[in-house]
C-alpha positions in Angstrom: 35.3 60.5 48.5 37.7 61.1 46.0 40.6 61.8 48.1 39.5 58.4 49.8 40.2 56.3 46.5 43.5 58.1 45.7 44.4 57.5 48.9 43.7 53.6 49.0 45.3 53.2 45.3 49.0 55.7 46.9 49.0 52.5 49.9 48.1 49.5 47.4 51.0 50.8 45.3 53.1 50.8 48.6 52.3 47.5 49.3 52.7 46.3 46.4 56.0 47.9 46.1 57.3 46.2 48.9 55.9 43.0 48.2 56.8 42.9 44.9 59.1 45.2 43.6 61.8 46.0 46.0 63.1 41.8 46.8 63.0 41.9 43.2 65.1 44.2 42.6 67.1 43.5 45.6 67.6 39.7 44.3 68.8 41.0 40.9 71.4 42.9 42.9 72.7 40.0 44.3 72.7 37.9 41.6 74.6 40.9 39.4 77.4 41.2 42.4 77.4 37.1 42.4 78.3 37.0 38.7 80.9 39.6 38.8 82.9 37.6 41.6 82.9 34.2 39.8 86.4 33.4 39.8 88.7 30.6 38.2 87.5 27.0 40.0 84.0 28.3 41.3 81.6 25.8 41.3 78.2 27.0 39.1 75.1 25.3 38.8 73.3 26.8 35.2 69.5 27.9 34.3 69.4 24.3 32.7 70.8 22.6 35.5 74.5 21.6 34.4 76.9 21.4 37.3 80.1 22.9 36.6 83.2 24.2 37.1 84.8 27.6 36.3 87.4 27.9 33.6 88.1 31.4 32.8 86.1 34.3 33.2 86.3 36.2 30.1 84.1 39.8 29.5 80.6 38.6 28.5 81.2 34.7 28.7 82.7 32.1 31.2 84.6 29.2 30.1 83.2 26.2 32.3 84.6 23.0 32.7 81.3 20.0 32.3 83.9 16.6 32.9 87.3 15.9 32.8 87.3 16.5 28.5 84.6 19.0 27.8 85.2 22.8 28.1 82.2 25.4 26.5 81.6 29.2 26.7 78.6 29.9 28.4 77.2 33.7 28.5 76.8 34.7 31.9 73.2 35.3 32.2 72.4 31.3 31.7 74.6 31.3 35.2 72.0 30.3 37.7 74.1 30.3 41.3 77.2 29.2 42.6 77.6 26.1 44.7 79.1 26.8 48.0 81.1 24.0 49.8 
């Protein structure tokens, strides 16, 4: 009986796991290898929904371009995707 339950909690684990767990971790990978391949004149879209332009890329931040006058820093985690063409 015992063996039974340790049994059905090993393949609940494994389901959950693969579920759960693994396109998790497998979208953070993406996103990681996304964010290190921004380059000057990728178009962003960020967590709050801005649509921008790629100035620079520095070591923690981005410079983005918003319109034609305004240039911020913006720290790469707030970088949602990148917009392709």
């Amino acid at each position: 009986m015992a063996q039974q339950q340790i049994l059905m909690l090993v393949f609940l684990f494994g389901i959950f796991y693969f579920l759960i767990i693994r396109p998790q971790q497998k979208q953070q990978k993406e996103h990681a290898t996304m964010l290190e391949a921004l380059t000057k004149g990728d178009k962003i879209i960020t967590n709050g929904g801005l649509h921008a332009e790629v100035v620079k890329v520095e070591e923690d931040f981005i410079k983005i371009k918003l319109n034609d006058t305004s240039i911020v820093r913006l720290d790469r985690a707030f970088v949602n995707r990148k917009v392709e063409a």
